[in-house]
Each structure stands twice: as C-alpha cells, then as structure tokens.
DRENNUVO-98542 format. One record per atom (N, C-alpha, C, O): residue in one letter; x, y, z. Coordinates in steps of 0.02 Angstrom, whole numbers, padded with zeros to 5 digits, always signed. Atoms other than C-alpha are relative to their C-alpha. Example, Ala and Ser with C-alpha at 12.3 -4.5 7.8 and 13.67 -1.06 7.14 Angstrom:
A+00045-00059+00000;A+00615-00225+00390;A+00045+00060+00000;A+00097+00059+00033;S-00042-00059-00003;S+00684-00053+00357;S-00039+00055+00037;S-00014+00110+00045;
END
This chain:
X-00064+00030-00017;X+04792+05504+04490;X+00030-00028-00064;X-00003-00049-00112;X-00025-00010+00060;X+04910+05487+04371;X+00014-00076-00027;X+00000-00099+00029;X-00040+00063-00014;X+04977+05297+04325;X+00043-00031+00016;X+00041-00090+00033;X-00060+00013-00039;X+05143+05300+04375;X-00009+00007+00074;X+00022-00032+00110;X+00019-00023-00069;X+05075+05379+04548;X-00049-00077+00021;X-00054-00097+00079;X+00026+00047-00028;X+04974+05228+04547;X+00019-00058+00027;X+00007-00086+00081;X-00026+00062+00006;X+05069+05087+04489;X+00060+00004+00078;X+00075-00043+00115;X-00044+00006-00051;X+05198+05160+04625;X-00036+00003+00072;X-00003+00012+00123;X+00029-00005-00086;X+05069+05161+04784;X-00009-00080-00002;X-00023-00118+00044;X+00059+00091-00018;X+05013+04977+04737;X+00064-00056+00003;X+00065-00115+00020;X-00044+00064+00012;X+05174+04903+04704;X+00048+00034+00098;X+00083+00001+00136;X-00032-00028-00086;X+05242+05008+04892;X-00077-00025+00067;X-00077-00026+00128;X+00042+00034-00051;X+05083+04936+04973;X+00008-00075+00002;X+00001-00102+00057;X-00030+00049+00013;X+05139+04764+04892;X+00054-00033+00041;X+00051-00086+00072;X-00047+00023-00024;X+05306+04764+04950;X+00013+00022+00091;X+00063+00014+00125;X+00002-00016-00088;X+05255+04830+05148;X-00031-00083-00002;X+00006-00130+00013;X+00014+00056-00014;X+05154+04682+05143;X+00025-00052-00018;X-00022-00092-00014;X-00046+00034+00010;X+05272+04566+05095;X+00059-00002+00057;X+00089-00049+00083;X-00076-00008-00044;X+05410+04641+05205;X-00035-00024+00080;X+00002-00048+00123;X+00028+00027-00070;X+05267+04601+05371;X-00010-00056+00000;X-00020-00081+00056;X+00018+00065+00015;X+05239+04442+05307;X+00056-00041+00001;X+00056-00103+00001;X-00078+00043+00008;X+05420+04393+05299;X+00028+00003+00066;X+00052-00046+00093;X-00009+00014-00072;X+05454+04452+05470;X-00033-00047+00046;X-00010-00083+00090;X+00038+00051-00055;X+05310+04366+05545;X+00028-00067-00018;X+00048-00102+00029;X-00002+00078+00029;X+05343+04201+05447;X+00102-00025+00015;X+00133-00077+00025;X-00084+00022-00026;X+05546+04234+05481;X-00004-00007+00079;X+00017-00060+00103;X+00013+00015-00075;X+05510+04248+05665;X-00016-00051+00027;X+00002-00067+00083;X+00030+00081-00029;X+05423+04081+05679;X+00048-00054-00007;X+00057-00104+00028;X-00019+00067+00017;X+05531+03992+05576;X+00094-00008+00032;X+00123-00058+00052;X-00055-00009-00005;X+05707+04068+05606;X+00020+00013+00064;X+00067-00020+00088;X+00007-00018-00062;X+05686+04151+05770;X+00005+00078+00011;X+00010+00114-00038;X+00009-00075-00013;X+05682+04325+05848;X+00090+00031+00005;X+00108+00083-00023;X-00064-00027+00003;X+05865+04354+05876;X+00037+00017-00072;X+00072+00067-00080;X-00024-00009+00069;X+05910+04322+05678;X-00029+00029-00033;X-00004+00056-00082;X+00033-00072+00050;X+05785+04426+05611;X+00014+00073+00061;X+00011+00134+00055;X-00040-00074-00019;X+05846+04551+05717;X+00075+00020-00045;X+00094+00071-00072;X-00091+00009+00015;X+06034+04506+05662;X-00029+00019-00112;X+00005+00054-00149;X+00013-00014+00072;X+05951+04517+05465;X-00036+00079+00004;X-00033+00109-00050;X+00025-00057+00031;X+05864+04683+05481;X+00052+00048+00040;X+00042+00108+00039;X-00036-00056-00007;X+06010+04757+05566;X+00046-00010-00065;X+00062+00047-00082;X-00034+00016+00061;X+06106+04701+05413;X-00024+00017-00050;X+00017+00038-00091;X+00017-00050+00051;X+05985+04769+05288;X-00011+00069+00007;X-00020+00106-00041;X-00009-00080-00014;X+05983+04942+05386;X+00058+00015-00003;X+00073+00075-00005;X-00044-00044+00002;X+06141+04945+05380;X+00030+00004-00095;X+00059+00052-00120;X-00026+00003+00075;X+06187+04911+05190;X-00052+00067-00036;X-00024+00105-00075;X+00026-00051-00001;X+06040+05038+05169;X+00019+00090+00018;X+00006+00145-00008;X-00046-00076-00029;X+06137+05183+05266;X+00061-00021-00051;X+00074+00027-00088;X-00059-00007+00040;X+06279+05138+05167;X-00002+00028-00067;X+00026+00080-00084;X+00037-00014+00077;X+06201+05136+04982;X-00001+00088-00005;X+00025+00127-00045;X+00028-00069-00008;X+06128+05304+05051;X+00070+00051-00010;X+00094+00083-00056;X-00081-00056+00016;X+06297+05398+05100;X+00034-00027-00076;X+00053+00023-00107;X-00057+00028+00086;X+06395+05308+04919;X-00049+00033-00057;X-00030+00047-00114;X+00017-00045+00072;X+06254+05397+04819;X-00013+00055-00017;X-00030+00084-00068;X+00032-00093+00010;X+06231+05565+04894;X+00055+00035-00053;X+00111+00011-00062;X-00029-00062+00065;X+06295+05711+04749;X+00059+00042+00055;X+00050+00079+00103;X-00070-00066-00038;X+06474+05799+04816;X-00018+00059+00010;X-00039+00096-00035;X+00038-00072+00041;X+06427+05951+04866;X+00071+00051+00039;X+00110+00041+00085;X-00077-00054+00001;X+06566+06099+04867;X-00009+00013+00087;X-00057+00016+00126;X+00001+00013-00082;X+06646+06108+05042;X-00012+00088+00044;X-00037+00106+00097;X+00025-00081-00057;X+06641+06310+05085;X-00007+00043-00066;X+00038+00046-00108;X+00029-00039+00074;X+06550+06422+04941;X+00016+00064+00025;X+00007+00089+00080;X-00032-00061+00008;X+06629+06575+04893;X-00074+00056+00028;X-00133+00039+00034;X+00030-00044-00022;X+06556+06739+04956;X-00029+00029-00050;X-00089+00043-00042;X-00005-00037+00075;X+06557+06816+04782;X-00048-00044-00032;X-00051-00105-00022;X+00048+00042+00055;X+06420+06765+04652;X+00054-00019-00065;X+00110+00004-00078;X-00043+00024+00048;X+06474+06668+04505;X-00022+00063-00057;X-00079+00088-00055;X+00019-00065+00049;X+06481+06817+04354;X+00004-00068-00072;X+00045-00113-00081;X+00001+00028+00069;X+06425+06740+04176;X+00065+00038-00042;X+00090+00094-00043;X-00045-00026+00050;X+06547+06723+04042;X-00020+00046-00060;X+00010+00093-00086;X+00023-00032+00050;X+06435+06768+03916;X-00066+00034+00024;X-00089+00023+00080;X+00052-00054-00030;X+06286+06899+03924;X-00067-00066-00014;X-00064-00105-00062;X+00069+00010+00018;X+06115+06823+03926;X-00073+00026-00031;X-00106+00074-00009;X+00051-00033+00032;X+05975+06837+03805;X-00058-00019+00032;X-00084-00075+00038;X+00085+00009+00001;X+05817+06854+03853;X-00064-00001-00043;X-00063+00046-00083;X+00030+00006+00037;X+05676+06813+03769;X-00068+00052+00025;X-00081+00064+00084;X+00060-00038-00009;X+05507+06934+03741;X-00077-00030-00016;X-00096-00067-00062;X+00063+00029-00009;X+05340+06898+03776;X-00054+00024-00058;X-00090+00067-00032;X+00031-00032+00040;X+05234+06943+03610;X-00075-00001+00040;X-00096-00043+00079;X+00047+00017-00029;X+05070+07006+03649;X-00062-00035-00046;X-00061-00007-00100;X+00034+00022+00029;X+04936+06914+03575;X-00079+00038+00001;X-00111+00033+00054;X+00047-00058+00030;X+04784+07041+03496;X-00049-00027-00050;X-00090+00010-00077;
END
C-alpha cells in the first residue's frame, strides 16, 4: 500500500469517526430535530458544490468524427538484439 492510499484510508476512517461522534454528542446536546435540520443542510450544500463543479459536457455530439488538422507521427518500436 502505497502512502498516499494510506494516509487517505486513516485520515477517511478519522473523519467517519468524528462525523458519529458529532451526531451522537449533537443529538444529546442539541436535539434530534436540529441535527436533522443540520444534515439536511450539509446534504444539501453538498448536492450543490457537486452540480457547480461537474465539467460542461457538449449538448448533442456530431455524427461525424473529428478529422485531424495535421497528420500524425507515429513513433517505431526499435528492436532490441
């Protein structure tokens, strides 16, 4: 495993346990209706973020392939002997 693969499972096991620990401890202190009213409020700023960063993507793609302007070189594989 690689270290980035790591550092990112420990710091996403981190922040689950944090996020159960905040519910339970918001539940006691705040109540059940407002942590409802807060995690519909971070699902929804979440769906939002989401649609504002997807990539445009072209609305009806031509039938026709795109033709290069210029020719392409290819490169050759020497063989090694």
């Amino acid at each position: 495993m690689s270290r980035t693969t790591f550092r990112n499972t420990v710091l996403g096991i981190g922040a689950t346990a944090a996020a159960i620990a905040f519910g339970y401890f918001g539940v006691q202190y705040i109540g059940k209706n407002n942590m409802f009213t807060i995690a519909a409020a971070v699902g929804g700023a979440g769906a939002i973020s989401y649609v504002l960063q997807k990539p445009n993507q072209p609305q009806a793609p031509n039938s026709e392939p795109e033709v290069p302007t210029a020719p392409i070189k290819t490169q050759r594989r020497r063989n090694k002997s």
